[in-house]
Every structure is written in C-alpha cells, then in structure tokens.
N, C-alpha and C positions, 0 to 999 in steps of 0.2 A: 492718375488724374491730378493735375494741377490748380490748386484754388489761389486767391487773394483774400488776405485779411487784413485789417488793424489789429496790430499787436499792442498799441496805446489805447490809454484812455483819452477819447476824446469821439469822433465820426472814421472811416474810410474817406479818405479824399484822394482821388491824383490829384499831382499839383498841378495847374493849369497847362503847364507843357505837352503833361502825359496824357491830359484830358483831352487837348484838343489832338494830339496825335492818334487815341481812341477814335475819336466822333467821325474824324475825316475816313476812317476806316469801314464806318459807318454806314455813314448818309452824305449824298454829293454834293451837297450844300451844307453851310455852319451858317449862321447869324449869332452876332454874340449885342446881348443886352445887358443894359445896369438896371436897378432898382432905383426907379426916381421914389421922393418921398417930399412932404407939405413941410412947412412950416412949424408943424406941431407934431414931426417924425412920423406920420402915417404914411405907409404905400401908396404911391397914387397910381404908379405904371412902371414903364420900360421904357430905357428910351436905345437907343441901339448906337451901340460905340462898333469900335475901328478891332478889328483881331487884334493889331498889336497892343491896342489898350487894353483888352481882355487880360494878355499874356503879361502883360507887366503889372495889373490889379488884384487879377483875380486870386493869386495866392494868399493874399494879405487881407482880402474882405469876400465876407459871403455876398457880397449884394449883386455878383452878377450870373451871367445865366448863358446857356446855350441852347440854340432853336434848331432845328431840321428846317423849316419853315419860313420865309419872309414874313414878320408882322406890321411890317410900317417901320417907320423912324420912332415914334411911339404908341406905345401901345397903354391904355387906359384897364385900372386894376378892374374895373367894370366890368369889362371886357367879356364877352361869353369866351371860353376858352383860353383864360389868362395864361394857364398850366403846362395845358395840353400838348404843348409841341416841346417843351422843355425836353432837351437827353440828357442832362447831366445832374437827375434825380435818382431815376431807378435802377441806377448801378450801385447807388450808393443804398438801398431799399433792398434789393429784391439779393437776394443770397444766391440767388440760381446763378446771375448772369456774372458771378466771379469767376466762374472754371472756363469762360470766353477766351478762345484762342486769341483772338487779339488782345484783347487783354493783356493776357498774361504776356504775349510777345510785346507789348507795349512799353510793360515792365520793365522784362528783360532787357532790353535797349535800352532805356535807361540807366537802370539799374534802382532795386530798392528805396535806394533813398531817396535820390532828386525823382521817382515816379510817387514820390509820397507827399501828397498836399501838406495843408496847415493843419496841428492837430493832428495826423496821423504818423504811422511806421507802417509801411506794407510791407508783408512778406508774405511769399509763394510757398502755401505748403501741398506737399505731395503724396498722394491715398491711394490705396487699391483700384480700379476702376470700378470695382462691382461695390463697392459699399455707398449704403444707401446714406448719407452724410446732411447736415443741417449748420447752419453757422450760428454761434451760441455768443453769446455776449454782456458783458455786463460793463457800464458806464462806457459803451466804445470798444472795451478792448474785446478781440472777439477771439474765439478758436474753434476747431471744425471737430463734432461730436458724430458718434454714426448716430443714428433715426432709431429708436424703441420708442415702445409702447409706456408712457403715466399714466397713470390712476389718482386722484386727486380726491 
C-alpha cells in the first residue's frame, strides 16, 4: 500500500497544481474562492476568483479554497454552511484518504516536489497491505506508525 506524508515541519499541502488535478478527479465541478476580510483583518466571506487565479495564488497564500459546490460570487462568513462544501480540508485532516489512488497517482505525475505545496515535502511511503497503520506527527512532520494498543 502506498501512503502520502509531509516529511517537513510544517502542514501536508499539494501545491495548488496537484490539488486542483486531485479535485477534478474528484467532483465534476471546482469553484475556487478567496478569503475576503474587513478593515480590521476579520473574515467576512468568499468571494469566488477565476481557476487561473487560484493556480497562480494559491501556493503562496492560504486564504483560498476549493468548493464542489456553486456558492454565489460571494459568500457571507455568516453563512449557514460557510465550510461545508470545502475539499481541500480533509485531505489535509483525515490520515485515511492518503493511501487514495489518485492521489498518490497525482503525485506520481508530478513528481514529489512540484506535488508538494507551501510548507511541505511529500513523499510516498510504502507498507505491507495488511498492516493496520496510523499517520504520527509532530510539528507537521509526519511518518506512518502500525496501530497498538496505549495505556496512559
């Protein structure tokens, strides 16, 4: 089995190239949003840019985002379900959806480096299929531990 990690200290990111080559794999729509913010730097919403300004921002700032979804041109932080249609959270969250065939082919096509965001080093490591495995990490940098039992 094939997983994805950051080997830096810092988050997992693809870089925005790899990400949006992820998502389109995905879901048959993208929308890509900014973080608008006030006067006094609070959140206030989303306002929705152009893909190609995604691809050319998005590595160099967190403030933008990817939807499955149409939310409008803007969308208010108010908003019931500000979050909700986001995909380009819980790849970066959930330890399961590393060992994602596309993914990792995602990767691959790339290759390691330009599929590695801002703050990260992805690298592809590879495990028995039958081990029961967890993603361990500390400040970012992560590595793939099998699954026992603590006692605290």
């Amino acid at each position: 089995m094939k997983i994805a990690i950051n080997t830096y200290y810092g988050c997992f990111r693809l870089s925005a190239e790899a990400e949006v080559m992820f998502y389109k794999r995905k879901y048959k729509n993208l929308y890509f949003y900014k973080n608008q913010y006030d006067l006094q730097n609070n959140l206030i919403g989303m306002k929705m840019v152009t893909e190609s300004e995604y691809l050319e921002k998005a590595n160099s700032c967190f403030d933008y985002n990817i939807t499955y979804r149409y939310l409008g041109q803007f969308m208010p932080f108010e908003h019931e379900g500000f979050c909700e249609y986001f995909v380009n959270n819980g790849l970066y969250r959930d330890g399961d959806k590393r060992a994602d065939v596309d993914l990792i082919e995602v990767i691959k096509t790339f290759g390691e480096e330009k599929a590695s965001g801002r703050f990260s080093k992805i690298k592809i490591i590879e495990i028995p299929n039958d081990v029961d495995y967890e993603i361990e990490e500390y400040d970012g940098n992560e590595w793939i531990s099998e699954k026992h039992r603590t006692w605290r």
